[in-house]
C-alpha positions in Angstrom: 17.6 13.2 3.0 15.3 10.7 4.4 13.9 7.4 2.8 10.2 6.8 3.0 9.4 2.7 2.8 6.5 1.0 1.7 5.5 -1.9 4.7 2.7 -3.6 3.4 0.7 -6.9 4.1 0.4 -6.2 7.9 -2.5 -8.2 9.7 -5.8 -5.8 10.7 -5.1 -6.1 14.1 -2.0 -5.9 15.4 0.1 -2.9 17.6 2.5 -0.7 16.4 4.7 -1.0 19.0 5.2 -4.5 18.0 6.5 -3.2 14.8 8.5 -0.4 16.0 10.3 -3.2 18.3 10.8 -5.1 15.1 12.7 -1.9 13.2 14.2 -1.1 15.9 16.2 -4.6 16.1 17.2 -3.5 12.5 18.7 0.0 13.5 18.0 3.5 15.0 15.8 6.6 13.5 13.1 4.4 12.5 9.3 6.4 12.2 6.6 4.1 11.1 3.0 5.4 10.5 0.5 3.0 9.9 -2.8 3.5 7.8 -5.5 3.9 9.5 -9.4 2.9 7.9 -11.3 6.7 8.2 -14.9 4.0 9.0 -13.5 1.3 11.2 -10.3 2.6 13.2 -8.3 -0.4 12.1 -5.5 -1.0 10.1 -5.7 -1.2 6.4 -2.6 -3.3 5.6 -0.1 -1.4 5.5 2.0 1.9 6.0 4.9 3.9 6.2 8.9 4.0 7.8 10.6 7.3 7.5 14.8 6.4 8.0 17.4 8.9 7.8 19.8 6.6 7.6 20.4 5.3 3.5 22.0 2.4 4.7 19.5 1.5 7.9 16.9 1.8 5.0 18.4 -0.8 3.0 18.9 -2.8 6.0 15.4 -2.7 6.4 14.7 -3.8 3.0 17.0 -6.7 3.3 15.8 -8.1 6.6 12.4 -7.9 6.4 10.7 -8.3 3.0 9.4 -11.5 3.6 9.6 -11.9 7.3 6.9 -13.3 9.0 5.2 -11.2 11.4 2.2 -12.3 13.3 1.3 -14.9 10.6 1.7 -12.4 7.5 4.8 -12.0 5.8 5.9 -8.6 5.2 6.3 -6.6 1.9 9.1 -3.6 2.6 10.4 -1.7 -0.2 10.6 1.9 -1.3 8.0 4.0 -2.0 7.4 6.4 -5.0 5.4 9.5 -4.2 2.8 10.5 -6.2 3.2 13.1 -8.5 -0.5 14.2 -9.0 -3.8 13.4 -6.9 -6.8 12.6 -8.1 -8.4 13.2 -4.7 -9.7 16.2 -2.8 -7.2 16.7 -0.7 -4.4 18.6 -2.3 -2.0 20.6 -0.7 -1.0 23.3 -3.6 -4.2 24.7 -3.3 -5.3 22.6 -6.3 -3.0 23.9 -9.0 -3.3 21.0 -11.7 0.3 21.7 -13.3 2.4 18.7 -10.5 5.4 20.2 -12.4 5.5 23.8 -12.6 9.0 25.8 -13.4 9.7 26.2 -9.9 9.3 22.8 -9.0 13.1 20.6 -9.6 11.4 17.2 -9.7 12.4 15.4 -12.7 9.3 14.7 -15.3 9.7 10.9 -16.1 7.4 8.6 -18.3 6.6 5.3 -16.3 5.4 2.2 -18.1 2.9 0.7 -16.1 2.4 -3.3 -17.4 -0.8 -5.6 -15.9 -0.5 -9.0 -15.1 -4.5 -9.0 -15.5 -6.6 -11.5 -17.3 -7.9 -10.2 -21.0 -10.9 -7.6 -20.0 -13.5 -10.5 -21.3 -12.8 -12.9 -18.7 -14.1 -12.0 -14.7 -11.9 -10.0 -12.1 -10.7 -13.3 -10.1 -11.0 -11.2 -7.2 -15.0 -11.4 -7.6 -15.1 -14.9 -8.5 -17.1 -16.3 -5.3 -19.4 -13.4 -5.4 -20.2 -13.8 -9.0 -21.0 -17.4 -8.0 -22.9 -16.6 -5.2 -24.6 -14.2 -7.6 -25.4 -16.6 -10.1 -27.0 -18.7 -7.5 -29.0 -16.3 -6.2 -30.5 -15.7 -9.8 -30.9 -19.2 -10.4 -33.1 -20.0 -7.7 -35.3 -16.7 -8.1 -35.9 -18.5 -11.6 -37.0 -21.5 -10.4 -38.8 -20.3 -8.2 -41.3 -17.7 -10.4 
């Protein structure tokens, strides 16, 4: 059975090969996929390592969450598949029940916890356009 891994924070720009080189210094059987923007071509961040090997998988893990590549260090661990999607996209024809009584995937509750602010106080993320937003209003003010 394979391993799927999780490698995340990648830089936009940056070849593949590059990283291939880099799991290949950790062992054999390595596939890595990136994910590609559908608008832009580029990179979006991150992608995926398909290892055959449970122990080259945890190898992986161990060598190179954190490492630095091209100025970004990396984020490597394993990945969860999804059990439904939301999306368009599905591949069993769009049958809604993800765990049917043919299907031998174990049904488990996950507890999801947020490290978010209180939903009263602004997404950080959006704190310099907010600003910028405010400023905008503010002079259209002054300026009436």
């Amino acid at each position: 059975m394979s391993v799927r891994l999780y490698i995340g924070n990648l830089p936009q720009t940056f070849e593949s090969k590059q990283l291939e080189e880099l799991l290949a210094t950790v062992g054999n059987g390595i596939r890595f996929k990136p994910v590609m923007d559908r608008e832009t071509g580029g990179c979006r961040g991150f992608g995926f390592a398909n290892i055959s090997d449970e122990k080259v998988a945890n190898a992986v893990i161990e060598q190179l969450n954190g490492k630095d590549f091209n100025g970004n260090n990396l984020r490597v661990e394993r990945s969860e598949r999804r059990e439904s999607n939301n999306g368009g996209g599905r591949r069993n024809g769009g049958n809604s029940s993800s765990n049917s009584q043919g299907s031998k995937r174990k049904q488990t509750k996950k507890v999801v916890h947020s490290d978010a602010p209180p939903s009263e106080a602004p997404d950080p993320r959006w704190a310099g356009e907010l600003a910028k937003l405010k400023d905008l209003l503010a002079n259209q003010k002054t300026a009436v």
